[in-house]
N, C-alpha and C positions, 0 to 999 in steps of 0.2 A: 380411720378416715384418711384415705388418700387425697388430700386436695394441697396447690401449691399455697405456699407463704404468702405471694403479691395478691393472688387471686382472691384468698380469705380477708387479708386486710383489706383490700380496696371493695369488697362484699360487707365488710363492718364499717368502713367508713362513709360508704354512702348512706348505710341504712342509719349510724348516726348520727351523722349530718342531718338527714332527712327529721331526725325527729329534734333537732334542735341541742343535740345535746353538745356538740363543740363548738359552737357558734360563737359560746363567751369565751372560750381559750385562743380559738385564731382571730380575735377581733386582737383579744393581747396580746400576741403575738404581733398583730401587723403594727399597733401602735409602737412597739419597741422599736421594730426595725422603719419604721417611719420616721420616727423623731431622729434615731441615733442616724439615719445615712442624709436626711435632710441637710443637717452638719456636717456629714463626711464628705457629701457632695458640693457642698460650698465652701468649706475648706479646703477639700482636693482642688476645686478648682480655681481658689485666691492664690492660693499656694503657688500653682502653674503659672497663674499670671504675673504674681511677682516675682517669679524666676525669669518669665521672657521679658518684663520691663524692666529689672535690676541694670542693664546695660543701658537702658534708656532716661532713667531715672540719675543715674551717674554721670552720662555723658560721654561715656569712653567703654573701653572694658576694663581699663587701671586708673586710677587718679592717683596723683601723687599732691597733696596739699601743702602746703609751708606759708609760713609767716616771713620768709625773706623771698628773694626772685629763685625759682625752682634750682638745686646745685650742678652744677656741669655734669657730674658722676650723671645723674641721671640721665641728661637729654640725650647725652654722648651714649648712653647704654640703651634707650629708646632706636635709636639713627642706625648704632650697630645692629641692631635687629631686625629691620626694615620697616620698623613699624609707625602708623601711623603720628602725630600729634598736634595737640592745641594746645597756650596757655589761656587763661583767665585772671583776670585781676579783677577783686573782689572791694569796697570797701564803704563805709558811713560816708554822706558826706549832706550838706545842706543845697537844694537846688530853688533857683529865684526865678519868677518871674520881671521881665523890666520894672523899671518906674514907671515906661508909659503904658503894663498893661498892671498894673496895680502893686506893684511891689512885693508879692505875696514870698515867702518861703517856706520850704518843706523839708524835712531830714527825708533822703532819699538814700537806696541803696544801688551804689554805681557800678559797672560790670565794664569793662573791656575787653573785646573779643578780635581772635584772629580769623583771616578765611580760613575755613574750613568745620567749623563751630557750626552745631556739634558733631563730636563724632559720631556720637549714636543719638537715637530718638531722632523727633523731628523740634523744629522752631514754627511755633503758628503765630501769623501776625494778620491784622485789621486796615486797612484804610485809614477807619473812622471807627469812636468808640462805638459799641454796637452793630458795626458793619459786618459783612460774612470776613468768615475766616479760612485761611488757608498755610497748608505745610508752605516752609520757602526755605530754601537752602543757602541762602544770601545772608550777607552782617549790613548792619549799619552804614553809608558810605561814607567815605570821611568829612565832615560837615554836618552830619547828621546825627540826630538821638530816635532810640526808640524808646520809648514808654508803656510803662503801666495805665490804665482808664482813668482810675483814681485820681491821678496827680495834676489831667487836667482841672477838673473839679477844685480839687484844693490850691491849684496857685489860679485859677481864674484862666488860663489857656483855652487855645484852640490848637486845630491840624496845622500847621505850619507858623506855628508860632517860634520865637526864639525861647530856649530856655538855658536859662545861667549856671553855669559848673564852674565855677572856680573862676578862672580869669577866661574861659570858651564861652562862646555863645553859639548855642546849637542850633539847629533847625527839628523841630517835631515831625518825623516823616511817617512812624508804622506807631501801630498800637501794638502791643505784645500780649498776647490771648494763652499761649502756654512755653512754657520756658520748662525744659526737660529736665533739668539738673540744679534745679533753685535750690533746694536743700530748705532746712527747717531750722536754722541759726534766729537769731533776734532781729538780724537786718533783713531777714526773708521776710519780714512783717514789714520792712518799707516798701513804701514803689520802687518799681526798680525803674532804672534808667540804664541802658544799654548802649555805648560808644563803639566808634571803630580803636581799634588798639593804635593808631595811630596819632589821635586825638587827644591821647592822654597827656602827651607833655604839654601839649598849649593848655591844658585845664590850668594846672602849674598844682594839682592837688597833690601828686605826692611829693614828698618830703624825707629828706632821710628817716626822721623821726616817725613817720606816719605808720599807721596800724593797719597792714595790706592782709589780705589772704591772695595767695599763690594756687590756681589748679591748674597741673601740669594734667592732658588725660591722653591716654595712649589707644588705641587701637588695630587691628591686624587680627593674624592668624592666631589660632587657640594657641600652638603650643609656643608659640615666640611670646607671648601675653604671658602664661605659664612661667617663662622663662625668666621674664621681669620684672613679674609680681615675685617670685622667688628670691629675686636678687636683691629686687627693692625692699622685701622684707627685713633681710639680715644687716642689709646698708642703712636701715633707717636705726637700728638700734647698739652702731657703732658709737664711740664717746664720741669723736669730730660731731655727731650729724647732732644739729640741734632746732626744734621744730618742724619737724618734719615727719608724716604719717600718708599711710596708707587708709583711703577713703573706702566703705562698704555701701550695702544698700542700706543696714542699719543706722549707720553716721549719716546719712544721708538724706532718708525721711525716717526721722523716727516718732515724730507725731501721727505719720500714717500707721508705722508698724506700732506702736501701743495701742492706738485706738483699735485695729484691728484686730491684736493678738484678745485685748479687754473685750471686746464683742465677741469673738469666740470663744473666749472664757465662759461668758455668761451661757450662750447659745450651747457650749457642752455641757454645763451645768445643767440645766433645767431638759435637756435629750436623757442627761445619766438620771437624773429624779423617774421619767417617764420608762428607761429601763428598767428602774428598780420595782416600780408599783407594777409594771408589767412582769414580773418574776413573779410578784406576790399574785398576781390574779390567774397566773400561771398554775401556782402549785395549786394555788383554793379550786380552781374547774379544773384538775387533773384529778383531785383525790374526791371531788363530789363525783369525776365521769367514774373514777374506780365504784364507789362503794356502788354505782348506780347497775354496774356490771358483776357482781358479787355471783348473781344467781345465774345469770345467762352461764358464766365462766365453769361454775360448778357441774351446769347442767352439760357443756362440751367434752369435761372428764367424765359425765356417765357416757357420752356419746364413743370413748374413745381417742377423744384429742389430747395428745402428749402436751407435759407443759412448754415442751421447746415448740411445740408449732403453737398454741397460745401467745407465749410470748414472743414470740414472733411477726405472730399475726398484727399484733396490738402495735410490736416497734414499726412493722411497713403500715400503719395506720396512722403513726403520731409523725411520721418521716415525710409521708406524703400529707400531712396538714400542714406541718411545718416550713414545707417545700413550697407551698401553695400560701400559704399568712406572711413566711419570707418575700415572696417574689409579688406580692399584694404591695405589703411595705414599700419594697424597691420602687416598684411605678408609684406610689403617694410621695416618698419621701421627695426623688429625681420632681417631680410636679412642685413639691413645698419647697425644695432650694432655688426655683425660679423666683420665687416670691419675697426670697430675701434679697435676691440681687437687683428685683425692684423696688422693694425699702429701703433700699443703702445706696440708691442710684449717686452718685455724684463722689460718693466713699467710697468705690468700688467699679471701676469700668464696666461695662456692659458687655463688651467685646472679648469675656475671658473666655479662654481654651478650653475643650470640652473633657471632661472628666475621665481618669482614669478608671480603669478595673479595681482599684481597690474598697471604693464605698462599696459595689457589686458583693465582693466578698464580706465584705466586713457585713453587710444587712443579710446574708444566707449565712455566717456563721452567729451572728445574733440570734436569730432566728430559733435553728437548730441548736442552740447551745440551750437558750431559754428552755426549751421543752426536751433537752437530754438533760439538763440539771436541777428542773423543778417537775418537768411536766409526766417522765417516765417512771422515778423511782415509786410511786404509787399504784401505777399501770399493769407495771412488772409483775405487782403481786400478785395478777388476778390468774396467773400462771401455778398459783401453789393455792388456791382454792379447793379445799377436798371436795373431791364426789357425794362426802355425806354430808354435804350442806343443802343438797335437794332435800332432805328430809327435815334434816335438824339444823334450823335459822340462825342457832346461835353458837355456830363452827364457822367458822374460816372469815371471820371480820377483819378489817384494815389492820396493817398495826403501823406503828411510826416506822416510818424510813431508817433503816439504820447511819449509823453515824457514819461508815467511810464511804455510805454510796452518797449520801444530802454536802457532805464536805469535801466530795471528791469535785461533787456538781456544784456548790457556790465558790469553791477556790476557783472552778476553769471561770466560772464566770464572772465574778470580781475582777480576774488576770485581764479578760477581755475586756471590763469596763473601764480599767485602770491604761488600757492601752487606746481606748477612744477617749480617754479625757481627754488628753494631749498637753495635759500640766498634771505632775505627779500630785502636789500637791493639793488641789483639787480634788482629784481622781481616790486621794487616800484619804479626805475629810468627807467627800460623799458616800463613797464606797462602806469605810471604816466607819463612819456615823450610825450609817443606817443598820450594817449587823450589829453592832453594841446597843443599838436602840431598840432592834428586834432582842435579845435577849431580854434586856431591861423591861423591854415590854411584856415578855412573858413572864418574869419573877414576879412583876408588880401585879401585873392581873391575878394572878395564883395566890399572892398574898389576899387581893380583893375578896378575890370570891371566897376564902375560907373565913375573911372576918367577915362578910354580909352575913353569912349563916348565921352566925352567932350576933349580930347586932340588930337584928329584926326578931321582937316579941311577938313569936305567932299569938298570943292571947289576945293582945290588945290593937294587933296591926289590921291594915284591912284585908279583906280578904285575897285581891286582885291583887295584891304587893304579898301575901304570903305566897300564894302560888308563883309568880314571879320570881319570888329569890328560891324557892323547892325548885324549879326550873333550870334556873343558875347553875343552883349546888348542886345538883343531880348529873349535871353533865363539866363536872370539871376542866376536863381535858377540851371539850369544845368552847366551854367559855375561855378558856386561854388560849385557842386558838383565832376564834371570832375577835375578842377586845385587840390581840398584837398585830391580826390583818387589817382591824379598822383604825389603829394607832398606826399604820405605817403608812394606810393610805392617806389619814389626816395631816401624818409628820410633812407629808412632800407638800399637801394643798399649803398647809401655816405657814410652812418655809418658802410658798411661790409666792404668797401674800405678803409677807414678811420683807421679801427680797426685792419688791414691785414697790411697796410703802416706803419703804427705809432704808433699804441698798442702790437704790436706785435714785432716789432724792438726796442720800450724801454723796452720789456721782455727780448728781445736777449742782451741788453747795458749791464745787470745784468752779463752776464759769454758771453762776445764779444770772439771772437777768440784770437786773444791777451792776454787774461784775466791773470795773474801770475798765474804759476803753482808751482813754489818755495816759502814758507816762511822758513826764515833764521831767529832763536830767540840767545840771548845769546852773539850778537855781541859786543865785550868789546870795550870802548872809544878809547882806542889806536893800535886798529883792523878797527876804521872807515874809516880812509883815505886808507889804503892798501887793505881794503875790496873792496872799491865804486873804487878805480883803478883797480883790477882784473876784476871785473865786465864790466869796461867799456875798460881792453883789450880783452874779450871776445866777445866784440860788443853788450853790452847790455844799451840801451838807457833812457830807460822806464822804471822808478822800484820805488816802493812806500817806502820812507826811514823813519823811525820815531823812536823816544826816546821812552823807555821803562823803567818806573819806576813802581817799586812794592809801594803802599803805603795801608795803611787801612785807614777807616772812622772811628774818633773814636768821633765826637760831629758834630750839629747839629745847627746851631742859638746858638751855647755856649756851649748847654749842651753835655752833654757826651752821648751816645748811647751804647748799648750791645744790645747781640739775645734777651735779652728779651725784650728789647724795642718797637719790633714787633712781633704780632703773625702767619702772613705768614710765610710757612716753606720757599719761598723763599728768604724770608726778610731778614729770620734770618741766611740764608747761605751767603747772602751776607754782612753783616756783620760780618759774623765771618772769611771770607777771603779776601784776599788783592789782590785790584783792580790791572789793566795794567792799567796804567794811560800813558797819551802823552802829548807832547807839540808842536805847530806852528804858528809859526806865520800868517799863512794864512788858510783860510779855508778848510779843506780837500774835492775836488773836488767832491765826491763821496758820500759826506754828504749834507742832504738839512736842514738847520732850519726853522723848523718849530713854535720857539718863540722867543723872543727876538733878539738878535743881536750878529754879533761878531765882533767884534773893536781888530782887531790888534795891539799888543802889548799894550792889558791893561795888568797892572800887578797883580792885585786881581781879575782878572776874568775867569770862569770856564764854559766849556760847558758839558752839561750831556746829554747823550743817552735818550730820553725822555719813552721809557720802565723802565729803573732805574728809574728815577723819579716817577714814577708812582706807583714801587714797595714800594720805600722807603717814597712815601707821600714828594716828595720835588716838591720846585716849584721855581720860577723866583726869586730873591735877598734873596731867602737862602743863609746864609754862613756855607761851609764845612772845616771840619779842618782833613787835613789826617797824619796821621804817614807815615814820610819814613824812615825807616830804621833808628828811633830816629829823624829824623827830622822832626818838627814839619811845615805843612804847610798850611795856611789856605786862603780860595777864598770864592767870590762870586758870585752865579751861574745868567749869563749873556745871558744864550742862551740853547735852545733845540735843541736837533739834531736827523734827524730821519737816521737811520743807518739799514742797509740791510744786516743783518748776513748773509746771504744765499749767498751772493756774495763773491768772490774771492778778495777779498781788503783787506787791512788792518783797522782795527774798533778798537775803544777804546771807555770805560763807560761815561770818563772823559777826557775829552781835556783842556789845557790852550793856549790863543791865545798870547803865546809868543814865541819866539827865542830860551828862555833858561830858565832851571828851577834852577837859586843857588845853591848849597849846594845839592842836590838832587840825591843820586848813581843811575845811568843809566848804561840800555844797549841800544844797538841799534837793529830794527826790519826792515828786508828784504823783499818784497815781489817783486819778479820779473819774470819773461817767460823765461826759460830756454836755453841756446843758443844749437843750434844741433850739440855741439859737443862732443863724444864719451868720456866716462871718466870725466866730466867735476864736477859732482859732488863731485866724489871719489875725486881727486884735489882738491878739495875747502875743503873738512873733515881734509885732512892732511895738507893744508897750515894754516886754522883756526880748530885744534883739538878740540877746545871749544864747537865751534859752534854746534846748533839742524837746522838741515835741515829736512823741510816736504816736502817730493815729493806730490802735489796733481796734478798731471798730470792726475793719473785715473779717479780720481772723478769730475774734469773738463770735460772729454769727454764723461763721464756719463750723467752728468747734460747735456750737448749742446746738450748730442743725447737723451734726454730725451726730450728737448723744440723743437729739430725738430720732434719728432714724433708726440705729441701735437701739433703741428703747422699744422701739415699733416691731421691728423684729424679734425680738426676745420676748414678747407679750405675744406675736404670734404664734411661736414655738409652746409658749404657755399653755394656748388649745389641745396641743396633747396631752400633756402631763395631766391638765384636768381631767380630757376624758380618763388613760388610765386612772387617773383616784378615783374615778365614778363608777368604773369597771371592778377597781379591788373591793369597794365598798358594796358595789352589787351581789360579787362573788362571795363576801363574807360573809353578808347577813342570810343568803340565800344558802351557803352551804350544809345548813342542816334542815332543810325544808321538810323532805321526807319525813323526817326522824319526828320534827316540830307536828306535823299532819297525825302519824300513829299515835302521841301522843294527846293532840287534843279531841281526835275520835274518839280516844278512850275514857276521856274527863267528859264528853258529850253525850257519849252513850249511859256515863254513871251521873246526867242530869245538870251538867252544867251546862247553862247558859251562852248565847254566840258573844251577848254583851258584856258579859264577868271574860271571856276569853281572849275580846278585843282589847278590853285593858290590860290583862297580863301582858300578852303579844307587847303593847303600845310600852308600859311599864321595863319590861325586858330590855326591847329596843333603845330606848331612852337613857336607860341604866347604862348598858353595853356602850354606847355612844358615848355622853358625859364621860366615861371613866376616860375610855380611850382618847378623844377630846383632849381632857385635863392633862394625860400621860404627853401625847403628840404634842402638844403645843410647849411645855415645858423640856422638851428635846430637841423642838424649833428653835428656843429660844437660844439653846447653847450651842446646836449644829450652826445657826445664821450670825452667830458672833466670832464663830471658828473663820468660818466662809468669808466675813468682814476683814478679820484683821489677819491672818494668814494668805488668802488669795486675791482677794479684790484688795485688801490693804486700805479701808476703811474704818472710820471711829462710827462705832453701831452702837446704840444702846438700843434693849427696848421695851417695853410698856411693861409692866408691874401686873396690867391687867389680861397680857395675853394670854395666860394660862386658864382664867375664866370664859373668856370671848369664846376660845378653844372648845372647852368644854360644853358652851351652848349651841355651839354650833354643829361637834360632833352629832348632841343629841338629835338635833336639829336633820340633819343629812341622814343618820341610823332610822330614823321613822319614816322619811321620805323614802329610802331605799328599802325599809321592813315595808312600805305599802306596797310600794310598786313590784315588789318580789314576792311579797309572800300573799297578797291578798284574795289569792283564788283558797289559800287552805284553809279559812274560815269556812268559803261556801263550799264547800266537799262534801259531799254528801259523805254523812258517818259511814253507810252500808259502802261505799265504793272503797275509801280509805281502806279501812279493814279488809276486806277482801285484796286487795292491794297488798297488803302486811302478810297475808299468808300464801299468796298466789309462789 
């Protein structure tokens, strides 16, 4: 037979197309490369975004930051270069309204800027709060404050109202709508108030002593930038230089980048679930298209087709499906990353750059790898089919894929899914999970079915359960391969249920509705009792109360310490200021240790934040000796704590698990939920004048409506991975259909029953389900506690009873999917079946 390779395949592929028979392999197909570039494509294109915002987001193309006024070395090295610059002064401070517009005060965070601020991004300011907004390249004129919305509100203000800074009194001129280079510090949670740099000495706010932040920001040509950042690197970690660092887009925002980097987690997570069941429905409709071609294949060796133009044929048939389910995907997926970037609108500019060529590639090598490493090695065989199988039926049947070609094709594909996680970690608890689970899955079924045989009393059993488990037993090999495709398609639905129920809800424990949105610092000892009364005639219940001691480190196991003791710049900053240190006696709920112990009222014992520890090189029965305020105090570190800044709680470096610290000057620290009622803080300023109150009420509803957007989106990406489980569960139960059909022609023809049939079928089903069920959801249980506390880094426990749920459920979906697949092979007429078996 003279006919070309392209020509033959694409003559086999329309004709089985036409009859249905690839339909369920490039549906899998599209779904992988759907889900996975969906990801690629809204990744590639955050990623671009925060590349061209990085300079905008900084405010320069260098910052240089310091806790004193920027060092001559630098500006002097900025000047020589011809490069641009600004300074900033950064700092806490408390802002009033007059007596005569009600007295109010607020902890604000104050900013002083020169012209030319910023260098990069833009400044958008308002009129009027609410008003439109616009870029302006203008600062503050000297006389005037601009502000945040908020803070008229809280001190009672209007537009041209004066407002109190220290010994200045301002004029309220602009509203400030977006400030480029705010950063994500504790005082980015106050309003800000913006001055001209001018202004700042009549404020009379700074002080020698005062606590400033310095950003010196540079900008100019790439390679003088280049040049400075180079220099300024090695200069900041000279002994002279002290407080002094170089700023990135990380240090910058990095509440944007975790929440970001955690929603991409999740979203690659649940794309690589949807690749995996899509492998699995991959092989299942490759080796039913095989066995379904057994005889044709046979019949083209009596024709004279070599098995190299066979299998040939077959490869430009699975290449051009492959090619056509890839490039399906692409345009779904490219459609589905729109949809995240209007779920995440507010998290995620709208205006991002348009995507590169790599999602493109990454969905056409998904694609084609899927069906070169599950979907060929089956296909292949139909190329060594003897010619005397036309005759004789029971020559040239399937046989398992040998090991280097099935391990050559899940290593390439694993490499590839470990390369779209885009966190190794992840990538090798998903990946790794589910082959150790597919194993596991086929030992344990293999065990099943050899003790059903023997645990069912054909004497006494009923008859529709003996046939059922003769059913079973009869076909070994396909019941281990039915119960590990229905256990893998079950494993991924448990684990998306699992992940939606309880990974998801100890995301939301972190900032719960409840969460404080008041901290109260500054409270004096004999403001305690009168404070915790006001509070609780306001009807506030719930509020996290703790001692607040300034103290430094100043020795180690004995010896003494200084900055230069460490050469980390952040080493060396934290020992050069003094800790918030607490005391309690009980464990603070909100803290999990992670080493050692805490024993209630030991009195030389200390727990430390286990990031500090880690900074400063301490470890378990270290003794620390801290200065307080002259008072000498020294501990032994008894326990690690792992502490979650990002939450709305109250957190300290150092905790002692006692009642009371001696001798040790304290204040007291408030974190509570604010009661709804009008005026309430104003009140609490003027009954305690002392006190700092931080409104984080905004920043709170930010954060909640940040993790329901991501939530929204992640529950969308959901829609795939379900269908793939629907699809592998289709393809399992359906993949002995034929076989299922000769079989019950021939129990039909020797007098049984459609009704005695319909139970075995329903009996089998159910069987098959339940096991895998039970298998899948007790592999959920351990892959989503893996997932917890290694990637998402969450405390997960979960239910005792999911392994049951599991198994009701499989059963539950295996019948659903045994009707809707197999229901025509009941009514078959006996006479067609059979003639079918011999044709």
């Amino acid at each position: 037979m003279n006919v070309s390779l392209f020509s033959l395949g694409w003559r086999t592929l329309w004709r089985d197309w036409r009859a249905g028979e690839l339909r369920l392999l490039a549906v899998a197909v599209t779904l992988a490369v759907a889900a996975l570039t969906s990801v690629a494509f809204f990744a590639d294109r955050l990623n671009g975004g925060l590349q061209r915002d990085a300079l905008q987001i900084l405010g320069g193309d260098a910052v240089v930051a310091s806790d004193n006024a920027t060092p001559a070395a630098f500006v002097e090295r900025a000047r020589a270069l011809g490069l641009q610059t600004v300074t900033t002064v950064g700092f806490p401070t408390m802002g009033r309204a007059g007596d005569e517009f009600g007295g109010a005060a607020r902890l604000v965070a104050f900013k002083s800027v020169e012209p030319g601020y910023p260098l990069r991004g833009n400044l958008k300011v308002a009129a009027a709060p609410g008003g439109a907004s616009a870029n302006t390249r203008d600062i503050p004129a000297p006389g005037e404050v601009w502000v945040d919305a908020p803070l008229l509100d809280a001190l009672g203000l209007r537009m041209g109202d004066p407002l109190l800074l220290g010994d200045a009194s301002l004029r309220i001129a602009r509203i400030i709508v977006i400030e480029p280079d705010r950063g994500a510090g504790f005082m980015a949670f106050a309003p800000r108030v913006m001055v001209n740099a001018a202004d700042v000495a009549a404020t009379g706010l700074v002080q020698p002593a005062s606590r400033l932040t310095y950003r010196f920001a540079v900008a100019g040509e790439a390679a003088a930038v280049r040049q400075f950042t180079t220099w300024a690197e090695q200069e900041v970690q000279r002994p002279g230089v002290r407080g002094v660092r170089l700023e990135s887009i990380e240090s910058g925002r990095p509440e944007m980048t975790q929440t970001l980097e955690r929603a991409q987690k999740f979203l690659s997570l649940v794309a690589l679930l949807a690749a995996l069941l899509s492998a699995v429905a991959v092989a299942l409709a490759a080796r039913g298209f095989a066995a379904g071609h057994l005889d044709a294949s046979a019949m083209l060796r009596v024709l004279g087709l070599s098995q190299r133009a066979i299998a040939g044929s077959y490869a430009v048939e699975f290449l051009l499906v492959g090619l056509a389910a890839s490039l399906a995907g692409l345009l779904l997926g490219y459609g589905v990353h729109h949809v995240f970037v209007l779920l995440l609108a507010g998290l995620v500019e709208s205006g991002l750059p348009a995507p590169s060529l790599w999602p493109l590639g990454l969905g056409l090598g998904v694609g084609l790898t899927l069906l070169a490493a599950f979907g060929l090695p089956p296909v292949l065989q139909l190329a060594q089919v003897p010619p005397l199988r036309v005759i004789r039926r029971d020559m040239g049947a399937l046989r398992p894929a040998s090991l280097a070609v099935l391990g050559l094709g899940v290593a390439g594909f694993a490499a590839l899914l470990l390369v779209v996680s885009s966190d190794l970690r992840l990538g090798l608890i998903a990946v790794g999970g589910f082959g150790v689970a597919a194993g596991l899955f086929a030992l344990l079924s293999w065990l099943a079915v050899h003790a059903l045989r023997r645990s069912v009393n054909e004497a006494t059993a009923p008859r529709w359960l003996v046939l059922a488990t003769r059913q079973i037993a009869a076909r070994p090999a396909y019941a281990v391969v039915q119960v590990s495709s229905l256990a893998v398609g079950l494993l991924a639905l448990v684990l998306l249920v699992l992940l939606r129920t309880d990974l998801i809800a100890s995301w939301r424990q972190a900032t719960p509705p409840d969460a404080p949105n008041r901290f109260v610092i500054n409270i004096q000892p004999d403001q305690a009792e009168p404070f915790r009364q006001t509070l609780d005639d306001a009807g506030v219940r719930r509020y996290d109360w703790y001692p607040m001691i300034r103290g430094r480190l100043v020795a180690v196991n004995g010896r003494a310490i200084t900055p230069e003791s460490y050469t980390e710049d952040r080493a060396q900053r934290l020992v050069e200021r003094e800790f918030n240190l607490s005391n309690a006696q009980e464990q603070p709920p909100h803290n999990q240790v992670v080493a050692g112990r805490w024993t209630p009222g030991e009195q030389d014992g200390a727990s430390v934040e286990e990031g500090l520890a880690k900074t400063l090189g301490l470890k378990l029965g270290d003794t620390l000796r801290f200065d307080m305020a002259g008072v000498q105090h020294e501990v032994r570190i008894t326990s690690l704590r792992k502490v979650d800044w990002a939450s709305m709680r109250a957190n300290f470096f150092v905790m002692f698990p006692v009642a009371q610290v001696p001798d040790a000057p304290l204040t007291y620290l408030a974190a509570y939920r604010a009661p709804e009622q009008a005026g309430f803080d104003n009140a609490l300023v003027r009954q305690f004048p002392n006190i700092t109150n931080v409104d984080m009420g905004a920043t709170l509803t930010q954060v909640q409506t940040v993790l329901d957007q991501v939530v929204r989106a992640v529950e969308f990406l959901f829609g795939f991975t379900l269908a793939a489980g629907l699809v592998v569960l289709f393809a399992a139960v359906t993949a002995t259909r034929e076989e299922r059909a000769r079989e019950y022609a021939i129990m039909r023809a020797l007098g049984a029953r459609a009704s005695l049939l319909g139970q075995v079928q329903r009996a089998e089903l159910a069987g098959v389900g339940l096991l895998a069920g039970v298998l899948a959801s007790s592999v959920a249980v351990a892959v989503g506690w893996a997932l917890a506390r290694y990637a998402f880094e969450f405390t997960w426990t979960a239910s005792p009873l999911v392994p049951l749920a599991g198994g009701l459920v499989g059963a539950v979906l295996a019948l659903l999917a045994g009707w809707w697949g197999l229901r025509e092979v009941l009514r078959r007429p006996v006479v067609d079946t059979l003639r079918r078996a011999t044709e």
